[in-house]
VEXZA-18977 format. One record per residue (C-alpha): residue in three letters; z, y, x; chain. Coordinates in pm, 1 decimal, m for minus. Layout:
// residues N
  residu        pz        py        px  chaine
     ALA         Z         Y         X       A
...
// end
This chain:
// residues 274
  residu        pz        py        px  chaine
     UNK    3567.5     545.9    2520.5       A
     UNK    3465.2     714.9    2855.0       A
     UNK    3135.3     747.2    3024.6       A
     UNK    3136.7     814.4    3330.4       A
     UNK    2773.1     827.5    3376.6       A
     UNK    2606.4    1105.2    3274.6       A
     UNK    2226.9     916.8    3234.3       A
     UNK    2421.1     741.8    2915.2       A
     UNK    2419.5     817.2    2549.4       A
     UNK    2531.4     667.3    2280.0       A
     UNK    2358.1     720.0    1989.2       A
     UNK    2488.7     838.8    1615.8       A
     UNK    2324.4     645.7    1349.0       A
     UNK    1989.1     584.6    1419.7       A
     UNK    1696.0     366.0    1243.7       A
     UNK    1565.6      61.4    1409.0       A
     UNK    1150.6       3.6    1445.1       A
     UNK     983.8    m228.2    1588.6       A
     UNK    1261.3    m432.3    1714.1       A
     UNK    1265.7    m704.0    1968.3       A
     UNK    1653.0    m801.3    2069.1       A
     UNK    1640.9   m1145.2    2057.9       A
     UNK    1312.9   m1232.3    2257.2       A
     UNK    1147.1   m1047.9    2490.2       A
     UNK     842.7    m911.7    2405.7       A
     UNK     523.9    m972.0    2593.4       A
     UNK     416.2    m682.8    2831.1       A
     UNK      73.3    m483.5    2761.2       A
     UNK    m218.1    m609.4    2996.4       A
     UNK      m2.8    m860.1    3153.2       A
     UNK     257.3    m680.9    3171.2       A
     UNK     617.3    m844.0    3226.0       A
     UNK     819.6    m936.2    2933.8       A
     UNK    1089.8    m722.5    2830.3       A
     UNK    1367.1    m662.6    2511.4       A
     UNK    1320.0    m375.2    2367.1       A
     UNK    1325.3    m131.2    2019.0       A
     UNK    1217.5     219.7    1890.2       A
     UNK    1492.8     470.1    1797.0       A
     UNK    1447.5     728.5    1483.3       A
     UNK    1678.4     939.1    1526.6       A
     UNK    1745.1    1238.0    1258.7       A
     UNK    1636.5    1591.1    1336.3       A
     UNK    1984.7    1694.2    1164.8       A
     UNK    2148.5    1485.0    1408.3       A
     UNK    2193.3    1763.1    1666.8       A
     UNK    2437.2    1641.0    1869.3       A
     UNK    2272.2    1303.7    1990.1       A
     UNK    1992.3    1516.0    2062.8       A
     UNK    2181.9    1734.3    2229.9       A
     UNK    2338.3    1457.3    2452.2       A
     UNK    1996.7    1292.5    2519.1       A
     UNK    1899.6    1634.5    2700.4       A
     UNK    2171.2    1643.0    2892.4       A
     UNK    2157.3    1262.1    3034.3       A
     UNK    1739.1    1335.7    3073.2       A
     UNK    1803.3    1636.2    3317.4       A
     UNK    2075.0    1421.4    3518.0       A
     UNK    1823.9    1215.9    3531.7       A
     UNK    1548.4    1443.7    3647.6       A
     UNK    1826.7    1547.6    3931.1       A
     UNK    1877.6    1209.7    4060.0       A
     UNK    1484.1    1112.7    4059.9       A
     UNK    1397.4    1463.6    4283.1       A
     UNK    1650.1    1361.9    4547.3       A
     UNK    1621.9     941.0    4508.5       A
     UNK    1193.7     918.4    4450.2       A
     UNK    1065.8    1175.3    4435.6       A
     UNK    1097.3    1336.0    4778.1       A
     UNK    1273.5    1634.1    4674.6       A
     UNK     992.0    1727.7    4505.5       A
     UNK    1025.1    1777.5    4073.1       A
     UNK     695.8    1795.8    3912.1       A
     UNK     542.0    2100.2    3714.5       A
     UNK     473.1    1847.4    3450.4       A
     UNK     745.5    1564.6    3356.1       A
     UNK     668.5    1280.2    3105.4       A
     UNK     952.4    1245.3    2828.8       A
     UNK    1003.7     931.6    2660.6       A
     UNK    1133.1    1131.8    2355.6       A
     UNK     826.6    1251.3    2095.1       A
     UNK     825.6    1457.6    1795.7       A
     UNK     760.6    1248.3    1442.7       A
     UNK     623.1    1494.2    1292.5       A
     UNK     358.1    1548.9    1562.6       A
     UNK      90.5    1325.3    1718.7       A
     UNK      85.0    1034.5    1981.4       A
     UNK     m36.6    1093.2    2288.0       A
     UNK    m353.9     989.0    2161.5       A
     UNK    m353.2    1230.6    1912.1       A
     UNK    m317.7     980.7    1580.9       A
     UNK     m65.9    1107.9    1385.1       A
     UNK     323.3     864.5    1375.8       A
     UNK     372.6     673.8    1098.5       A
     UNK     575.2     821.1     796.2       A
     UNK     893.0     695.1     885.2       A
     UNK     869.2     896.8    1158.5       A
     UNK     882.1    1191.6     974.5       A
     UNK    1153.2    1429.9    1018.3       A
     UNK    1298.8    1186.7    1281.1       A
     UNK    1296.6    1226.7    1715.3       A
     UNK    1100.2     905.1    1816.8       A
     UNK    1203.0     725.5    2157.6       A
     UNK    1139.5     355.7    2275.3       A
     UNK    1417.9     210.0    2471.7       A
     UNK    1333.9    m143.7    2706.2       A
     UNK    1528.8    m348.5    2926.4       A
     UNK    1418.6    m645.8    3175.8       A
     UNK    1371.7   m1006.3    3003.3       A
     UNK    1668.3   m1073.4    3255.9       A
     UNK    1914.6    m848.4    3079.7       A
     UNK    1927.5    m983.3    2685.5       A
     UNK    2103.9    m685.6    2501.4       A
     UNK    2418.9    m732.4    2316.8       A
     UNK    2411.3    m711.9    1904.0       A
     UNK    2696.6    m662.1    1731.8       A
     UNK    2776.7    m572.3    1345.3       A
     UNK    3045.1    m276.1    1209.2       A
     UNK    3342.3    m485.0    1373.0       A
     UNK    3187.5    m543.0    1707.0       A
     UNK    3147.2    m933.9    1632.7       A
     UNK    2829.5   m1051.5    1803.1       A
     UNK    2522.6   m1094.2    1543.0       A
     UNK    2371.3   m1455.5    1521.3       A
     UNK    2149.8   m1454.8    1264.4       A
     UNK    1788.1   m1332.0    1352.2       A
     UNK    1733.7   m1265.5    1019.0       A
     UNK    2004.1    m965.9     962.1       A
     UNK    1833.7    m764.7    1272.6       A
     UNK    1519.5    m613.3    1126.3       A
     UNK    1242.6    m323.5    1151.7       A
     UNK    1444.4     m64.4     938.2       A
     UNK    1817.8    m126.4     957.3       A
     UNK    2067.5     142.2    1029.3       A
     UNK    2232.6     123.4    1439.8       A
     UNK    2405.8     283.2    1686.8       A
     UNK    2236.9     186.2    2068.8       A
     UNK    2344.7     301.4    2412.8       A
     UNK    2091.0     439.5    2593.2       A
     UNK    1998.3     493.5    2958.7       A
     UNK    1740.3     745.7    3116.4       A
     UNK    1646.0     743.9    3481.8       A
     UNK    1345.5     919.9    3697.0       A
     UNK    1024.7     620.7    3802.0       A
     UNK     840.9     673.0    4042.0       A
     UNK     510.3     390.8    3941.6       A
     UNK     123.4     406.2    4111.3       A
     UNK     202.0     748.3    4154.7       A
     UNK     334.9     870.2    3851.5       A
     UNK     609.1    1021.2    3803.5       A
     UNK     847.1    1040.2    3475.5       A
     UNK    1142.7     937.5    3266.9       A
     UNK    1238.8     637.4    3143.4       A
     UNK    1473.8     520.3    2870.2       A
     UNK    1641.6     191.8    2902.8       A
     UNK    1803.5     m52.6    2622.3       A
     UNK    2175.6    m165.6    2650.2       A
     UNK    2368.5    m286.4    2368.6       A
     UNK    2343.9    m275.1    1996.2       A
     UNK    2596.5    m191.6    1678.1       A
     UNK    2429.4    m262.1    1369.5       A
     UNK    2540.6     m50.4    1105.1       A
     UNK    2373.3    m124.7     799.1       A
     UNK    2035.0    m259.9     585.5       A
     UNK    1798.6     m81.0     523.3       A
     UNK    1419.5    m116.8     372.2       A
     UNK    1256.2    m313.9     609.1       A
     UNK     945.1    m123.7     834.4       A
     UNK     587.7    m236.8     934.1       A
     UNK     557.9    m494.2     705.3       A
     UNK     903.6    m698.5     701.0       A
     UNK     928.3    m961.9     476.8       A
     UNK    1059.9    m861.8     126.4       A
     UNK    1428.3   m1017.2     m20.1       A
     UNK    1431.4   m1312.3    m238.7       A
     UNK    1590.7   m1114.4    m516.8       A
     UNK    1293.0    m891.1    m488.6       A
     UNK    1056.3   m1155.3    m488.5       A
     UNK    1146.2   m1382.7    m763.6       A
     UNK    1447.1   m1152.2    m982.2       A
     UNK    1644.4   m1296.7   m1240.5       A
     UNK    1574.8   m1512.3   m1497.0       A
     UNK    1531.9   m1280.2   m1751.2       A
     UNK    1250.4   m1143.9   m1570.4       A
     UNK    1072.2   m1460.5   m1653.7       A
     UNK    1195.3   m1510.2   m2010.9       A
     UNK     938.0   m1744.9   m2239.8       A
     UNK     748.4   m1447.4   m2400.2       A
     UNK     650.6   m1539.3   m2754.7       A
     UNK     322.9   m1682.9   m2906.8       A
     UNK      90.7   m1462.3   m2966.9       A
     UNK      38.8   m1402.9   m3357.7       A
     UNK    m292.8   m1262.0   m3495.0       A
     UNK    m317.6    m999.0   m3747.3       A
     UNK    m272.0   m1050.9   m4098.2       A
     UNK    m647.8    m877.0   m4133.1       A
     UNK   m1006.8   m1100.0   m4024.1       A
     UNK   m1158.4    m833.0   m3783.3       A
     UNK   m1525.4    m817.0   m3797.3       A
     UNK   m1648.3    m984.2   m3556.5       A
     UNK   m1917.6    m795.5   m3285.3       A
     UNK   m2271.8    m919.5   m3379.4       A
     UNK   m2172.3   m1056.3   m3723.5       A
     UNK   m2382.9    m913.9   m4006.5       A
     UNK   m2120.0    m699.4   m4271.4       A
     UNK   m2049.5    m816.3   m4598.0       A
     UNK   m2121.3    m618.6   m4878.5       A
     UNK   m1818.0    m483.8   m5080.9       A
     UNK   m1710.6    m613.2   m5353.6       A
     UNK   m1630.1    m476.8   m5712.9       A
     UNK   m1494.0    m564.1   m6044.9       A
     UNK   m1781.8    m448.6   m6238.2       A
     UNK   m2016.8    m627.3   m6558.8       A
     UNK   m2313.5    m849.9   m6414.5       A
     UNK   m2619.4    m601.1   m6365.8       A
     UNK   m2869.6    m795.7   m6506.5       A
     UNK   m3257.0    m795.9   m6330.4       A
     UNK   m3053.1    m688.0   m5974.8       A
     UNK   m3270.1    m766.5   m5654.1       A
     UNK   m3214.3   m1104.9   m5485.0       A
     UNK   m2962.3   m1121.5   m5175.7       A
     UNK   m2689.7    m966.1   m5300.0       A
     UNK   m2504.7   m1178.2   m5560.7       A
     UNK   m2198.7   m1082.0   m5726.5       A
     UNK   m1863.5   m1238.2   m5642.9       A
     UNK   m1761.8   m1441.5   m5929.7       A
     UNK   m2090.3   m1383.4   m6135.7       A
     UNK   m2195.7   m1681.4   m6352.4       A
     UNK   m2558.3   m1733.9   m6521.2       A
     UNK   m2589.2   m1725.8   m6891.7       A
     UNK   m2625.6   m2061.3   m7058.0       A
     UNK   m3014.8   m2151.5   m7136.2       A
     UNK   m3038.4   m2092.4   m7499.3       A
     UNK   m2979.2   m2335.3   m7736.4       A
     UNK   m3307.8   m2551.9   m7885.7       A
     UNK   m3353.8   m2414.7   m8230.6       A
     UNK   m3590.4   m2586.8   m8499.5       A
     UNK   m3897.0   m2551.4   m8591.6       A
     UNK   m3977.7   m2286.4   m8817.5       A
     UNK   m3730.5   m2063.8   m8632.3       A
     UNK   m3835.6   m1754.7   m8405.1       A
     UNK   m3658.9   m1801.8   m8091.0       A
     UNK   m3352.1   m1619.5   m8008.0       A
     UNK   m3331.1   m1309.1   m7871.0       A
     UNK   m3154.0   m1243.3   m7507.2       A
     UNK   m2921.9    m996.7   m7393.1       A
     UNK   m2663.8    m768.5   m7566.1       A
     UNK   m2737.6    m624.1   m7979.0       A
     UNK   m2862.9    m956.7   m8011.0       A
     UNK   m2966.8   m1003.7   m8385.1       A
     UNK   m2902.1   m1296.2   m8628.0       A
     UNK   m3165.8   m1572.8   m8724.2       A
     UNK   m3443.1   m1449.6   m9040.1       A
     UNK   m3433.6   m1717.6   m9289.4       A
     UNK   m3779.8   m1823.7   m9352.1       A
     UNK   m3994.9   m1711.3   m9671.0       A
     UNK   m4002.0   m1911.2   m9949.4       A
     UNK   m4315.7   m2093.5   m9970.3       A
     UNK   m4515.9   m2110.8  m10358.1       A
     UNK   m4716.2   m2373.0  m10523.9       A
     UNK   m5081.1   m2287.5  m10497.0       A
     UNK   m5155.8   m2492.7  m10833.2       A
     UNK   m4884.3   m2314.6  m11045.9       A
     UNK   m4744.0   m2040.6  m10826.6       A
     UNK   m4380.9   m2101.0  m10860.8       A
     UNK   m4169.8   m2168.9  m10517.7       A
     UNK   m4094.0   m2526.0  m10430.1       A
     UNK   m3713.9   m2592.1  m10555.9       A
     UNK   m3703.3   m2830.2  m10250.3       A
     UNK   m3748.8   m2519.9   m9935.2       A
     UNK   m4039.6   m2664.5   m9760.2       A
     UNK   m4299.8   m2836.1   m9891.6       A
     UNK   m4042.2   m2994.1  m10178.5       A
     UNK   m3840.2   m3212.0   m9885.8       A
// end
């Protein structure tokens, strides 16, 4: 391919930022309407740099004798900045622009670029041109001459899209990377508690318990698991001293034999003869 003007690059591979190819793009302050995109190009990409200084001095040459009286200013505005500087506000670029040349190229709402893919067949979809993807543009500088200032300018032709890329400045994210696959969203199992009853926060703790005897005369509140009462005693006759509680306990004393008072011998009958 030839070019026979010397204001025109074409660029290597360059990233695409905020891009507007397929309607123009309202003008600051009123301004007119106009296509237009912002080129990253690659520090390591010496040679497009290299070309875009030689089309910018052509340029320069062609504004001195064309508008600018034969006159070239001490000081020239570039439209090419440094990413890893400042604006000309002095905020620092975004970090895509890191490591990159930055440089905005426009053209009039009149003159709709052409977009094309690898094989040069024209790009329909809106959707495949995006902040981010991967291009090669031809470029145009040339000298303005506007409310008396004086500068370069770089203007838009046409545009080879070369591949995808994560989007910039926001772009809408992929379906895939919205919603994945399925099994991303598998049913996740019920949950199962433990096998132990945690103590609950605020609820009073139980006492332990042990497999030991009944302590007999222990202080009320704390009852042992599985403890049972003794049985009320038996009712025993009369004539019988009660029985005694707790362990040793000793077997009922047969009552004395009780004596006539007339003739002293004992009754043959136990008490009183019955």
């Amino acid at each position: 391919m030839s070019n026979q003007d010397p204001k025109r690059v074409v660029t290597g591979k360059v990233r695409l930022s905020y891009v507007h190819l397929f309607t123009p793009r309202a003008g600051l302050n009123g301004g007119e309407p106009k296509f237009s995109v912002t080129l990253l190009i690659p520090k390591t990409d010496v040679a497009t740099r290299q070309r875009i200084d030689a089309a910018i001095n052509a340029a320069i040459q062609e504004a001195v004798g064309t508008k600018w009286n034969g006159v070239r200013p001490p000081v020239i505005p570039m439209p090419i900045h440094d990413g890893d500087g400042v604006k000309a506000d002095g905020t620092p670029f975004s970090e895509e622009c890191r490591g990159h040349w930055v440089m905005t190229a426009s053209t009039q709402a009149d003159r709709k670029p052409d977009v094309v893919d690898i094989n040069l067949n024209p790009i329909i979809n809106q959707s495949e041109i995006y902040s981010g993807i991967y291009a090669r543009v031809s470029i145009r500088f040339f000298g303005y001459l506007s409310q008396g200032k004086k500068g370069i300018g770089c203007g838009l032709g046409n545009v080879q899209k070369l591949e995808d890329g994560q989007p910039l400045g926001g772009g809408g994210a992929s379906a895939a990377s919205d919603f994945g696959s399925l099994a991303d969203h598998a049913p996740v199992p019920a949950y199962q508690p433990p096998a132990y009853s945690p103590q609950g926060y605020g609820a009073p703790q139980q006492p332990p318990v042990y497999n030991q005897p009944p302590a007999y005369g222990q202080p009320q509140g704390y009852p042992q698991q599985g403890y049972v009462p003794p049985a009320p005693p038996a009712q025993q006759p009369q004539g019988y001293p009660p029985m005694q509680q707790g362990y040793g306990q000793q077997p009922p004393v047969a009552p004395p034999n009780q004596f006539d008072p007339i003739t002293g011998k004992p009754f043959s009958g136990g008490i009183m003869g019955l």
